[in-house]
C-alpha positions as CSV (number, residue, x, y, z in Angstrom):
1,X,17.4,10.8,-7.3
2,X,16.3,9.4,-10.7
3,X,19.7,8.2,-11.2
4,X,20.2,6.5,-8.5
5,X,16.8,5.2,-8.8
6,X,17.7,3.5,-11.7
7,X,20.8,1.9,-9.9
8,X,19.2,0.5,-7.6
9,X,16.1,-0.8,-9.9
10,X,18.9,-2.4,-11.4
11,X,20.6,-4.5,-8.4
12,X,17.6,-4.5,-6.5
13,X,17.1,-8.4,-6.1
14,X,20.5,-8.6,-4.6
15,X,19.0,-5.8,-2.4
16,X,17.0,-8.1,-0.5
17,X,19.9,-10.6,0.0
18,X,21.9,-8.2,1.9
19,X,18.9,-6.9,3.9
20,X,18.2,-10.4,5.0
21,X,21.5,-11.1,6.2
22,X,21.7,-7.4,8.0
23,X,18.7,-9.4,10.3
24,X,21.4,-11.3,12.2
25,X,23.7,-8.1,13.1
26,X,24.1,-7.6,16.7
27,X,21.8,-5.4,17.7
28,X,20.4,-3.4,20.9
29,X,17.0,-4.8,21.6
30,X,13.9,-3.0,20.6
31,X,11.9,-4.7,23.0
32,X,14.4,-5.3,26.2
33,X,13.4,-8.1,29.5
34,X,13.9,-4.8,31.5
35,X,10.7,-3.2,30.2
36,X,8.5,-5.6,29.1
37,X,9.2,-8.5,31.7
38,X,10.0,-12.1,31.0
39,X,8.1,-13.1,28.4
40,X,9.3,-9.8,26.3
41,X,10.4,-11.8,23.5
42,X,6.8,-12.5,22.9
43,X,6.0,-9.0,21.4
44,X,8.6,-8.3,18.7
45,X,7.4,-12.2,17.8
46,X,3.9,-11.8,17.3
47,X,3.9,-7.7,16.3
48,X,6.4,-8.7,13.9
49,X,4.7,-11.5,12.3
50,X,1.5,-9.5,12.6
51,X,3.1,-6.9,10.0
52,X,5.4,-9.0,8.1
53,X,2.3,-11.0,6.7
54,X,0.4,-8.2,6.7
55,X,2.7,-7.3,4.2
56,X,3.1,-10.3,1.8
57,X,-1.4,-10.4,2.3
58,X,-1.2,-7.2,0.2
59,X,1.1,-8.4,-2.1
60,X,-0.6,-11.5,-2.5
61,X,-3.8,-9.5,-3.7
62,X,-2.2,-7.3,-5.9
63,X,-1.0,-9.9,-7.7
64,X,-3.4,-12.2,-7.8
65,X,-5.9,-9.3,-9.5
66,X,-3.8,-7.5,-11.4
67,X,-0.4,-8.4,-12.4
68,X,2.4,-5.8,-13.3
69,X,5.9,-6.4,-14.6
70,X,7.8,-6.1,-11.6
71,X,11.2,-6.9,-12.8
72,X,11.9,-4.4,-15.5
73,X,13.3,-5.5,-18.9
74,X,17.5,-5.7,-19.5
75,X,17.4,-4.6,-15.8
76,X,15.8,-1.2,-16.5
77,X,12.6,0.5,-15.4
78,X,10.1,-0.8,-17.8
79,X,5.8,-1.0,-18.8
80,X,3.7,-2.1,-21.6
81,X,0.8,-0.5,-19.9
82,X,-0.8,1.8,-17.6
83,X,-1.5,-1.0,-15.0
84,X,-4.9,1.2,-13.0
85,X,-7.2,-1.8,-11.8
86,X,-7.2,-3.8,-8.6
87,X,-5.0,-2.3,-5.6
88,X,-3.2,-0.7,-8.2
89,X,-6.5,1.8,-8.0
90,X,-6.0,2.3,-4.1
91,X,-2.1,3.1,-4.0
92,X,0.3,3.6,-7.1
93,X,3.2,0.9,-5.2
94,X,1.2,-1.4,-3.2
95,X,3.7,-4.0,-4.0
96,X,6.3,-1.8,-3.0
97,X,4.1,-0.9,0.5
98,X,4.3,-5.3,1.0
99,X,7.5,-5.0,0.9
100,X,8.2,-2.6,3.4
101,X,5.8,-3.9,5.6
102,X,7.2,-7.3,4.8
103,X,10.8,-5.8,5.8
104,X,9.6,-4.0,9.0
105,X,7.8,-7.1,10.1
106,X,11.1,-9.0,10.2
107,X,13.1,-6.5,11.7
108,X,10.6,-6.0,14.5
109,X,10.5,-10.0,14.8
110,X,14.3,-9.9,15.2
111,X,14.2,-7.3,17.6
112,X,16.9,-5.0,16.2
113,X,16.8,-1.2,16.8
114,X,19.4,-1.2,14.2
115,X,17.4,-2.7,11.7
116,X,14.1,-0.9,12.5
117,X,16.2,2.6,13.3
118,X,18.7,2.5,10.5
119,X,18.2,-0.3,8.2
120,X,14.7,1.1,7.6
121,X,15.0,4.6,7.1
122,X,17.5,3.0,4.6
123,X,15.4,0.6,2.4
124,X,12.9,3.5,2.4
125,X,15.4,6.4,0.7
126,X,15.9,3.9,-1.4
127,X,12.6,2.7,-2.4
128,X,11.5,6.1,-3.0
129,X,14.5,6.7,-5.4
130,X,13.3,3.7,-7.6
131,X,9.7,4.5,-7.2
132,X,11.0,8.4,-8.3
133,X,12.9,7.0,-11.7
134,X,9.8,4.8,-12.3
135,X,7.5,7.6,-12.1
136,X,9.8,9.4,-14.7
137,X,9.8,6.4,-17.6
138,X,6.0,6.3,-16.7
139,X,5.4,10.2,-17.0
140,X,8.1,10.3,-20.4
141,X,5.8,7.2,-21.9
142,X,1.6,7.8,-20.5
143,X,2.0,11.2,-20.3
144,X,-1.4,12.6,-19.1
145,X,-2.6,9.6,-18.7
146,X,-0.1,8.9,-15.9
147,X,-0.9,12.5,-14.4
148,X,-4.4,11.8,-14.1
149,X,-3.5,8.7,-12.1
150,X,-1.4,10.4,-10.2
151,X,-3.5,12.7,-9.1
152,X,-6.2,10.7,-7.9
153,X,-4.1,8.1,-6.4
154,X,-1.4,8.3,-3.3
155,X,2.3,7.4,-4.3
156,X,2.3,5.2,-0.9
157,X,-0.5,5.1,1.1
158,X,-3.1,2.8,0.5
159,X,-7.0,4.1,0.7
160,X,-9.5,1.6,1.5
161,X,-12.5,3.5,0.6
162,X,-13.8,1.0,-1.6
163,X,-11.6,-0.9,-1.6
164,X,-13.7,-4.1,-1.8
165,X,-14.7,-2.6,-5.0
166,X,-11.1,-3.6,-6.7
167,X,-12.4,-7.4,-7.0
168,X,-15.7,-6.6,-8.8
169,X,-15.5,-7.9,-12.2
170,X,-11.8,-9.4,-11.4
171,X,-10.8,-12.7,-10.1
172,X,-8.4,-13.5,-7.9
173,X,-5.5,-15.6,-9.5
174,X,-3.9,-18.1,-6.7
175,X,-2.1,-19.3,-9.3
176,X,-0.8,-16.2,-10.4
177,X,0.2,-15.3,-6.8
178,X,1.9,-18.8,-6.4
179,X,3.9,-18.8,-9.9
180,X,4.9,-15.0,-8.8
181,X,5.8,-15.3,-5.6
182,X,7.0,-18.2,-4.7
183,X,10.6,-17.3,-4.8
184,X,9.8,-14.4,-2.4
185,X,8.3,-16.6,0.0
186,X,10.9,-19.3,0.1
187,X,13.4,-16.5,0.6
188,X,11.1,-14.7,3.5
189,X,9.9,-18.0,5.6
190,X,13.3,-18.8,5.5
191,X,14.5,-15.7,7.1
192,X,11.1,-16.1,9.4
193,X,12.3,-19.4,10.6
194,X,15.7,-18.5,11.0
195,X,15.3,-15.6,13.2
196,X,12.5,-17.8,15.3
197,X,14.8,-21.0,15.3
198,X,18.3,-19.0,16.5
199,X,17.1,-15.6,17.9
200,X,14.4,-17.0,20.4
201,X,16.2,-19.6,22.7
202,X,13.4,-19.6,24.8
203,X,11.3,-21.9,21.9
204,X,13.8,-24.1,21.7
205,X,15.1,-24.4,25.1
206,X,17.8,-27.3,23.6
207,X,20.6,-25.7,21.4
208,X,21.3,-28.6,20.0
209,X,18.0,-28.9,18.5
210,X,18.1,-25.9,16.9
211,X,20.5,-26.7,13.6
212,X,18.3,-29.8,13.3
213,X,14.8,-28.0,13.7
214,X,16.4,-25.5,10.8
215,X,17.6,-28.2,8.6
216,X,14.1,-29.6,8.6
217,X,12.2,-26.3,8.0
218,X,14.7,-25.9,5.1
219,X,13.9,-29.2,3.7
220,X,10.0,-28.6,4.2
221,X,10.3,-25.1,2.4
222,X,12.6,-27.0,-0.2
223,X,10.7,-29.6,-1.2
224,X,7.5,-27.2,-1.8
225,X,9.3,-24.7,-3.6
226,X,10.9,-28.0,-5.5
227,X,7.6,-29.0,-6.4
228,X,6.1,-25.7,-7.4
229,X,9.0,-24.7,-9.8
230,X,8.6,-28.1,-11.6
231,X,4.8,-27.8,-12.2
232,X,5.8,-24.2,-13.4
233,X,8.3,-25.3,-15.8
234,X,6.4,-28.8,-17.0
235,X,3.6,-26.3,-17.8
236,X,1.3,-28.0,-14.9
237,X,0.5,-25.3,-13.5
238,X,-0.2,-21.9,-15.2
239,X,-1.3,-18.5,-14.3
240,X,-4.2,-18.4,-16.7
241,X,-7.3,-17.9,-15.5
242,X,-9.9,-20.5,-16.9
Protein backbone atom coordinates (compact mmCIF):
# COMPACT_ATOMS: atom_id res chain seq x y z
CA UNK A 1 0.00 0.00 0.00
CA UNK A 2 2.93 2.30 0.75
CA UNK A 3 4.04 1.87 -2.73
CA UNK A 4 1.42 2.62 -4.32
CA UNK A 5 0.79 5.42 -1.99
CA UNK A 6 3.73 6.93 -3.17
CA UNK A 7 2.51 6.68 -6.88
CA UNK A 8 -0.21 8.16 -6.49
CA UNK A 9 1.22 11.13 -4.15
CA UNK A 10 3.17 11.54 -7.06
CA UNK A 11 0.38 12.05 -10.00
CA UNK A 12 -2.08 13.07 -7.68
CA UNK A 13 -2.92 16.62 -9.16
CA UNK A 14 -3.61 15.01 -12.45
CA UNK A 15 -5.86 12.89 -10.11
CA UNK A 16 -8.35 15.45 -9.77
CA UNK A 17 -8.49 16.23 -13.53
CA UNK A 18 -9.68 12.89 -14.44
CA UNK A 19 -12.16 12.74 -11.46
CA UNK A 20 -13.67 15.89 -12.68
CA UNK A 21 -14.21 14.82 -16.05
CA UNK A 22 -15.57 11.20 -14.73
CA UNK A 23 -18.56 13.85 -13.40
CA UNK A 24 -20.10 14.00 -16.99
CA UNK A 25 -20.15 9.98 -17.56
CA UNK A 26 -23.53 8.75 -18.20
CA UNK A 27 -24.78 7.71 -15.29
CA UNK A 28 -28.08 5.95 -13.54
CA UNK A 29 -29.57 8.63 -11.32
CA UNK A 30 -29.14 8.72 -7.68
CA UNK A 31 -32.02 10.62 -7.07
CA UNK A 32 -34.63 9.46 -10.06
CA UNK A 33 -38.29 11.80 -10.95
CA UNK A 34 -39.90 8.29 -10.16
CA UNK A 35 -39.15 8.61 -6.35
CA UNK A 36 -38.74 11.89 -5.53
CA UNK A 37 -41.37 13.64 -7.86
CA UNK A 38 -40.80 16.58 -10.23
CA UNK A 39 -38.78 18.72 -8.64
CA UNK A 40 -36.18 15.68 -7.84
CA UNK A 41 -33.43 17.41 -9.26
CA UNK A 42 -33.66 19.77 -6.45
CA UNK A 43 -32.10 17.37 -3.90
CA UNK A 44 -28.79 16.00 -5.38
CA UNK A 45 -28.57 20.16 -6.08
CA UNK A 46 -28.76 21.51 -2.86
CA UNK A 47 -27.47 18.13 -0.70
CA UNK A 48 -24.62 18.27 -2.99
CA UNK A 49 -23.68 21.73 -2.64
CA UNK A 50 -24.50 21.40 1.04
CA UNK A 51 -21.40 18.86 1.35
CA UNK A 52 -19.27 20.02 -1.40
CA UNK A 53 -18.75 23.35 0.49
CA UNK A 54 -18.92 21.86 3.51
CA UNK A 55 -15.83 20.39 2.31
CA UNK A 56 -13.69 23.27 0.90
CA UNK A 57 -15.13 25.33 4.61
CA UNK A 58 -12.77 22.83 6.33
CA UNK A 59 -10.14 23.26 4.04
CA UNK A 60 -10.38 26.79 4.11
CA UNK A 61 -9.75 26.69 8.00
CA UNK A 62 -7.10 24.47 8.00
CA UNK A 63 -5.29 26.46 5.96
CA UNK A 64 -5.93 29.63 6.94
CA UNK A 65 -4.54 28.53 10.76
CA UNK A 66 -2.12 26.30 10.08
CA UNK A 67 -0.49 25.70 6.89
CA UNK A 68 1.20 22.31 5.79
CA UNK A 69 3.21 21.51 2.70
CA UNK A 70 0.65 19.78 0.75
CA UNK A 71 2.47 19.18 -2.34
CA UNK A 72 5.53 17.14 -1.40
CA UNK A 73 8.98 18.05 -2.66
CA UNK A 74 10.44 16.46 -6.26
CA UNK A 75 6.92 14.92 -6.23
CA UNK A 76 7.61 12.74 -3.09
CA UNK A 77 5.99 12.54 0.33
CA UNK A 78 7.63 15.30 2.22
CA UNK A 79 7.74 17.59 5.99
CA UNK A 80 9.92 20.04 7.69
CA UNK A 81 7.77 19.64 10.75
CA UNK A 82 5.41 17.93 12.91
CA UNK A 83 2.50 20.30 11.77
CA UNK A 84 -0.04 19.53 15.41
CA UNK A 85 -1.87 22.95 15.84
CA UNK A 86 -5.21 24.13 14.36
CA UNK A 87 -7.48 21.30 12.76
CA UNK A 88 -4.52 19.58 12.36
CA UNK A 89 -5.13 18.81 16.41
CA UNK A 90 -8.79 17.51 15.66
CA UNK A 91 -7.96 14.96 12.67
CA UNK A 92 -4.45 14.02 11.26
CA UNK A 93 -5.86 14.68 7.22
CA UNK A 94 -8.44 17.25 7.56
CA UNK A 95 -7.42 18.58 4.20
CA UNK A 96 -7.62 15.27 2.90
CA UNK A 97 -11.40 14.88 4.65
CA UNK A 98 -12.25 18.48 2.32
CA UNK A 99 -11.40 16.82 -0.26
CA UNK A 100 -13.49 13.94 -0.03
CA UNK A 101 -16.32 15.76 1.09
CA UNK A 102 -15.53 18.21 -1.69
CA UNK A 103 -15.60 15.17 -4.23
CA UNK A 104 -18.78 13.59 -2.78
CA UNK A 105 -20.50 16.91 -2.83
CA UNK A 106 -20.14 17.04 -6.64
CA UNK A 107 -20.92 13.66 -7.38
CA UNK A 108 -24.14 13.92 -5.39
CA UNK A 109 -24.73 17.38 -7.29
CA UNK A 110 -24.38 15.46 -10.60
CA UNK A 111 -26.54 12.84 -9.56
CA UNK A 112 -24.34 9.84 -10.61
CA UNK A 113 -24.60 6.50 -8.77
CA UNK A 114 -21.58 5.74 -10.71
CA UNK A 115 -19.71 8.40 -9.31
CA UNK A 116 -21.00 8.19 -5.63
CA UNK A 117 -21.08 4.05 -5.89
CA UNK A 118 -17.81 3.47 -7.76
CA UNK A 119 -15.86 6.53 -8.27
CA UNK A 120 -15.97 7.01 -4.52
CA UNK A 121 -15.08 3.96 -3.05
CA UNK A 122 -12.21 4.67 -5.57
CA UNK A 123 -10.71 8.03 -4.63
CA UNK A 124 -11.02 6.69 -1.04
CA UNK A 125 -8.58 3.33 -1.53
CA UNK A 126 -6.68 5.63 -2.93
CA UNK A 127 -6.50 8.39 -0.46
CA UNK A 128 -5.88 5.97 2.24
CA UNK A 129 -2.86 4.51 0.30
CA UNK A 130 -1.19 8.09 0.20
CA UNK A 131 -2.31 8.96 3.55
CA UNK A 132 -0.60 5.17 4.49
CA UNK A 133 3.00 6.11 2.66
CA UNK A 134 2.71 9.51 4.37
CA UNK A 135 2.25 8.09 7.73
CA UNK A 136 5.46 5.99 6.91
CA UNK A 137 8.05 9.07 5.96
CA UNK A 138 6.33 10.76 9.04
CA UNK A 139 6.87 7.68 11.44
CA UNK A 140 10.71 6.99 9.70
CA UNK A 141 11.42 10.96 10.42
CA UNK A 142 9.21 12.13 14.14
CA UNK A 143 9.42 8.95 15.33
CA UNK A 144 7.70 9.03 18.83
CA UNK A 145 6.79 12.15 18.30
CA UNK A 146 4.49 11.16 15.40
CA UNK A 147 3.22 8.05 17.66
CA UNK A 148 2.11 10.22 20.31
CA UNK A 149 0.10 12.13 17.74
CA UNK A 150 -1.22 9.39 16.45
CA UNK A 151 -2.52 8.15 19.26
CA UNK A 152 -4.42 10.91 20.45
CA UNK A 153 -5.63 11.94 17.14
CA UNK A 154 -8.11 9.97 14.45
CA UNK A 155 -6.37 9.29 11.00
CA UNK A 156 -9.94 10.62 9.36
CA UNK A 157 -12.45 11.62 11.45
CA UNK A 158 -12.66 14.90 12.71
CA UNK A 159 -13.55 15.52 16.73
CA UNK A 160 -15.08 18.66 17.50
CA UNK A 161 -14.70 18.58 21.18
CA UNK A 162 -13.00 21.76 21.43
CA UNK A 163 -12.66 22.37 18.60
CA UNK A 164 -13.21 26.20 18.93
CA UNK A 165 -10.24 25.93 20.96
CA UNK A 166 -7.87 25.40 17.66
CA UNK A 167 -8.21 29.39 16.89
CA UNK A 168 -7.06 30.47 20.47
CA UNK A 169 -3.79 32.09 20.11
CA UNK A 170 -3.92 31.60 16.10
CA UNK A 171 -5.28 33.83 13.49
CA UNK A 172 -6.99 33.04 10.68
CA UNK A 173 -4.95 33.83 7.38
CA UNK A 174 -7.57 34.75 4.41
CA UNK A 175 -4.81 35.51 2.63
CA UNK A 176 -3.21 32.38 3.18
CA UNK A 177 -6.43 30.45 2.17
CA UNK A 178 -6.74 32.66 -1.01
CA UNK A 179 -2.91 32.40 -2.20
CA UNK A 180 -3.40 28.44 -1.44
CA UNK A 181 -6.33 27.73 -2.80
CA UNK A 182 -7.22 29.56 -5.32
CA UNK A 183 -6.31 27.10 -8.01
CA UNK A 184 -8.58 24.51 -6.33
CA UNK A 185 -11.38 26.75 -6.40
CA UNK A 186 -11.18 27.86 -10.00
CA UNK A 187 -10.93 24.19 -10.82
CA UNK A 188 -14.03 23.21 -8.45
CA UNK A 189 -16.61 26.25 -9.31
CA UNK A 190 -15.91 25.43 -12.56
CA UNK A 191 -16.95 21.81 -12.39
CA UNK A 192 -19.90 23.38 -9.92
CA UNK A 193 -21.13 25.50 -12.75
CA UNK A 194 -20.68 23.06 -15.30
CA UNK A 195 -22.73 20.31 -13.92
CA UNK A 196 -25.56 23.15 -12.79
CA UNK A 197 -25.31 24.84 -16.37
CA UNK A 198 -25.56 21.31 -18.58
CA UNK A 199 -26.93 18.70 -16.11
CA UNK A 200 -30.03 20.67 -14.87
CA UNK A 201 -32.06 21.77 -17.98
CA UNK A 202 -34.71 22.63 -15.81
CA UNK A 203 -32.50 26.08 -14.70
CA UNK A 204 -32.01 26.90 -17.88
CA UNK A 205 -35.13 26.05 -19.67
CA UNK A 206 -33.32 27.52 -23.20
CA UNK A 207 -30.41 25.28 -24.49
CA UNK A 208 -29.21 27.73 -26.29
CA UNK A 209 -28.39 29.73 -23.38
CA UNK A 210 -26.55 27.37 -21.78
CA UNK A 211 -22.97 27.56 -23.75
CA UNK A 212 -23.35 31.38 -23.35
CA UNK A 213 -24.40 31.25 -19.51
CA UNK A 214 -21.00 28.89 -19.27
CA UNK A 215 -18.87 31.13 -21.26
CA UNK A 216 -19.71 33.84 -18.92
CA UNK A 217 -19.22 32.01 -15.59
CA UNK A 218 -15.80 31.02 -17.17
CA UNK A 219 -14.96 34.52 -17.88
CA UNK A 220 -16.22 35.66 -14.24
CA UNK A 221 -14.05 32.82 -12.61
CA UNK A 222 -11.19 33.87 -15.06
CA UNK A 223 -10.85 37.21 -14.60
CA UNK A 224 -10.76 36.70 -10.56
CA UNK A 225 -8.37 34.00 -10.70
CA UNK A 226 -6.45 36.42 -13.34
CA UNK A 227 -6.45 38.99 -10.82
CA UNK A 228 -5.48 36.91 -7.84
CA UNK A 229 -2.43 35.25 -9.50
CA UNK A 230 -1.07 38.67 -10.50
CA UNK A 231 -1.24 40.27 -7.03
CA UNK A 232 0.44 36.83 -5.95
CA UNK A 233 3.18 37.10 -8.35
CA UNK A 234 3.71 41.26 -8.20
CA UNK A 235 4.08 40.47 -4.44
CA UNK A 236 0.63 42.50 -3.74
CA UNK A 237 -0.62 40.22 -1.92
CA UNK A 238 1.18 37.85 0.58
CA UNK A 239 0.36 35.28 3.11
CA UNK A 240 2.06 36.95 5.96
CA UNK A 241 0.26 37.75 8.71
CA UNK A 242 0.87 41.41 9.94
Amino acid sequence: MIAIGNFFFKYRNNLFIFLYLLLFVPSPMLFKPEHFGEKYYLYPIILGLLVTFAGEIIRGITIGLAYIIRGGKDKKVYAEKLVTEGIFNHCRNPLYVGNILMLLGVGILSNSLFYVGVVMPLFLFIYQAIVLAEENFLRNKFGAQFDAYCSRVNRWLINFRGISNAFDGMQFNYKRWVLKEYNTLLVWLLGIFAILIFKYPQLIPNPDSRVPAFIVVVVILGAIYGYIRYLKKSGKMTDSVA
